[in-house]
C-alpha positions as MATLAB code, in Angstrom:
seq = 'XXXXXXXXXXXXXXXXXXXXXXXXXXXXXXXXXXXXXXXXXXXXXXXXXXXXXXXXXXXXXXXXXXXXXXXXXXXXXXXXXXXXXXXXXXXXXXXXXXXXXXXXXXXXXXXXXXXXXXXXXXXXXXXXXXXXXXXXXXXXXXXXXXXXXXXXXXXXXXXXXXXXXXXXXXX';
ca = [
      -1.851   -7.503   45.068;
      -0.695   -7.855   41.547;
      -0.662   -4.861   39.191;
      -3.754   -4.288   36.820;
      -2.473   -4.751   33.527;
      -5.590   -2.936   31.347;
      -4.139   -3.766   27.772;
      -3.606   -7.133   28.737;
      -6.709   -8.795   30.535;
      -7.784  -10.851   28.034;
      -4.205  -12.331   27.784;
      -3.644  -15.860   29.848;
      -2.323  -15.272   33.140;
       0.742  -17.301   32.410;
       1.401  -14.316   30.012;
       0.382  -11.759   32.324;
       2.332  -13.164   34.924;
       5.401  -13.089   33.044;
       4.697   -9.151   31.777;
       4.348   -8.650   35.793;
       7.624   -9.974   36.166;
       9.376   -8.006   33.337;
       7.681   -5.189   35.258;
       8.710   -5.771   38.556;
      12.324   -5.891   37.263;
      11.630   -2.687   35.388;
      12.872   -4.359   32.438;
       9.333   -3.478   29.734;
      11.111   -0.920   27.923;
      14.302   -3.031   27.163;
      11.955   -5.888   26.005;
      10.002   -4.081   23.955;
      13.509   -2.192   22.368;
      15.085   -5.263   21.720;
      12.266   -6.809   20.042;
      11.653   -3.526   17.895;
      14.880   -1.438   17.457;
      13.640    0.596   14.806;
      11.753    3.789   14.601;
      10.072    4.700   11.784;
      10.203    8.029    9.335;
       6.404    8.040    8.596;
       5.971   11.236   10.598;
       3.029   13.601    8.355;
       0.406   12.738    7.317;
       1.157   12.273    3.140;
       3.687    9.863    3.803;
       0.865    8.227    6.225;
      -1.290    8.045    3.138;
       0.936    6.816    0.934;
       2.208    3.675    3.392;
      -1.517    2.781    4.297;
      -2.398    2.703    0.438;
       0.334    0.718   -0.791;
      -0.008   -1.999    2.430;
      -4.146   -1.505    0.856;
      -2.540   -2.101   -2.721;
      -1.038   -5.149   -1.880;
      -3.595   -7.004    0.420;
      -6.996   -5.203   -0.469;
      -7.418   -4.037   -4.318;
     -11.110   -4.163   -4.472;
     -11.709   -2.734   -1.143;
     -13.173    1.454   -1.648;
     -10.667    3.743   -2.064;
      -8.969    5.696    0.418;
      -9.677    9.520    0.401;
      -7.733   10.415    3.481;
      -5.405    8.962    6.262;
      -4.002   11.055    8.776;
      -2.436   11.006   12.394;
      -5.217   12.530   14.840;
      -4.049   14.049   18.028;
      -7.748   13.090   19.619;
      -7.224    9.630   19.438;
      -6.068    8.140   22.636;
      -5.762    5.331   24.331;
      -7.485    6.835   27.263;
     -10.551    7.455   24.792;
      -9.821    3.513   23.840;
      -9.014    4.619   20.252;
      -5.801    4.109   18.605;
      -7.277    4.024   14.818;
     -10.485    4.676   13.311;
     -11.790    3.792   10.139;
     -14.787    5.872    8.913;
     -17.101    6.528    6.146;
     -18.625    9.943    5.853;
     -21.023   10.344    2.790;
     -22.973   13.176    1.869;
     -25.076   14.048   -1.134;
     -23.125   15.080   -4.099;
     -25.370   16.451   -7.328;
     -28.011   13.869   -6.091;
     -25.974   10.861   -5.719;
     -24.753   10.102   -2.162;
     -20.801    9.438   -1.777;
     -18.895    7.675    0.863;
     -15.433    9.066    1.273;
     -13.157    6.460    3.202;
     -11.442    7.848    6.200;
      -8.442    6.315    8.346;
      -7.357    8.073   11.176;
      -4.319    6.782   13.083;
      -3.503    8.098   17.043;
      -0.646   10.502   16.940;
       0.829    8.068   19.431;
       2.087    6.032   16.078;
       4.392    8.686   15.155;
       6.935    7.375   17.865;
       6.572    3.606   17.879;
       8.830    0.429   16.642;
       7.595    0.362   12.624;
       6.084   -2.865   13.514;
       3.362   -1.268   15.728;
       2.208    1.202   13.033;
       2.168   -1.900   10.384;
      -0.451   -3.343   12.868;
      -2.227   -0.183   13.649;
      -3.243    0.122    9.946;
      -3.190   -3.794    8.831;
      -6.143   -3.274   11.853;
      -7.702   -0.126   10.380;
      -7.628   -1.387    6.549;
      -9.151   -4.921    7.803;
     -12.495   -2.865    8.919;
     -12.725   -1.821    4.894;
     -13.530   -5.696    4.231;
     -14.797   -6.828    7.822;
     -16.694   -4.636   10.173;
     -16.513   -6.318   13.598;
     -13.511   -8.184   15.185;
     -14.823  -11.400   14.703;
     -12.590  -14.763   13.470;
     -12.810  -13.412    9.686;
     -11.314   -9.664   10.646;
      -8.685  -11.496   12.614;
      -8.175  -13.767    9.882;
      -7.520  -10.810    7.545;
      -5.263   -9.349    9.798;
      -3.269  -12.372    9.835;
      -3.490  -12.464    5.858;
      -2.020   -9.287    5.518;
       0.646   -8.908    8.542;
       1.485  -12.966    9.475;
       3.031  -11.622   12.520;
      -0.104   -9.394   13.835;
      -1.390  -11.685   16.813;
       2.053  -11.059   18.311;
       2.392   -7.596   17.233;
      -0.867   -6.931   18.726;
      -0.098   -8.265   21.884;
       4.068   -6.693   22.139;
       1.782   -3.632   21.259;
      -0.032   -3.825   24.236;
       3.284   -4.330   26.065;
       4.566   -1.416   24.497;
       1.670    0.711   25.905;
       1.515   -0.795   29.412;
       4.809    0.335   29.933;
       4.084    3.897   28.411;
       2.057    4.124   30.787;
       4.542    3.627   33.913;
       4.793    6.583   35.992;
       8.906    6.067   35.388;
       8.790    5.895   31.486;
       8.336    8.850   30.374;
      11.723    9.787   28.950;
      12.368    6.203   28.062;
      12.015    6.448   24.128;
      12.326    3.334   21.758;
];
């Protein structure tokens, strides 16, 4: 029997297929570090800020401010979280406030550059469109052209994470 591939099933099996294969040869991780030779040096949680609000600057000036971004250790893909985009009001001298809230998995802090562009093209999308429906996706692919197919070497990227044998493989 063919291995599960979690990240993937909703991928065509012609594509699964060929991830199978790339797995089977033990040859994910130099795909994936081919494609995406670059780290990146957004590592705390200002400089996190600053990249997420100037990506907003661009794409999204009318959407609410941002009042915080930040890498959260509790987001995981086992908890089927890798960002979260939240409003939190309270009451404020009688007036309620919303503050804006990104939170991005810790798990960012050591992928390709092109993985954390997606991650928070993704995140920022939800300040316009709630649900991931054609107009999110749409928005997505306004702001990051290449985000179907960084969404999808993302998933790559985290299928082989999670192989038993990569654990010391960086990228």
């Amino acid at each position: 029997m063919a291995p599960s591939l979690k990240y993937l099933q909703h991928y065509p099996v012609a594509l699964q297929d060929k991830i199978r294969e790339l797995q089977a040869q033990d040859k994910l991780g130099e795909y994936i570090s081919q494609r995406y030779p670059q780290s990146h040096a957004i590592q705390n949680d200002k400089a996190l800020y600053q990249y997420t609000n100037d990506i907003k600057q661009a794409f999204l000036r009318n959407a609410p401010q941002l009042d915080k971004v930040h890498y959260d250790n509790r987001l995981t893909v086992e908890h089927h979280a890798l960002g979260l985009n939240t409003a939190i009001s309270r009451i404020q001298g009688g007036k309620l406030k919303a503050k804006k809230e990104i939170k991005i998995s810790s798990f960012f802090k050591a992928t390709p550059t092109e993985f954390l562009r997606m991650i928070v093209v993704h995140e920022l999308a939800h300040l316009k469109e709630r649900n991931h429906d054609k107009a999110f996706y749409q928005l997505c692919q306004h702001m990051e052209p290449n985000y179907s197919q960084l969404e999808f070497d993302c998933r790559v990227y985290l299928t082989w994470k999670a192989e038993p044998n990569s654990i010391d493989n960086g990228t």
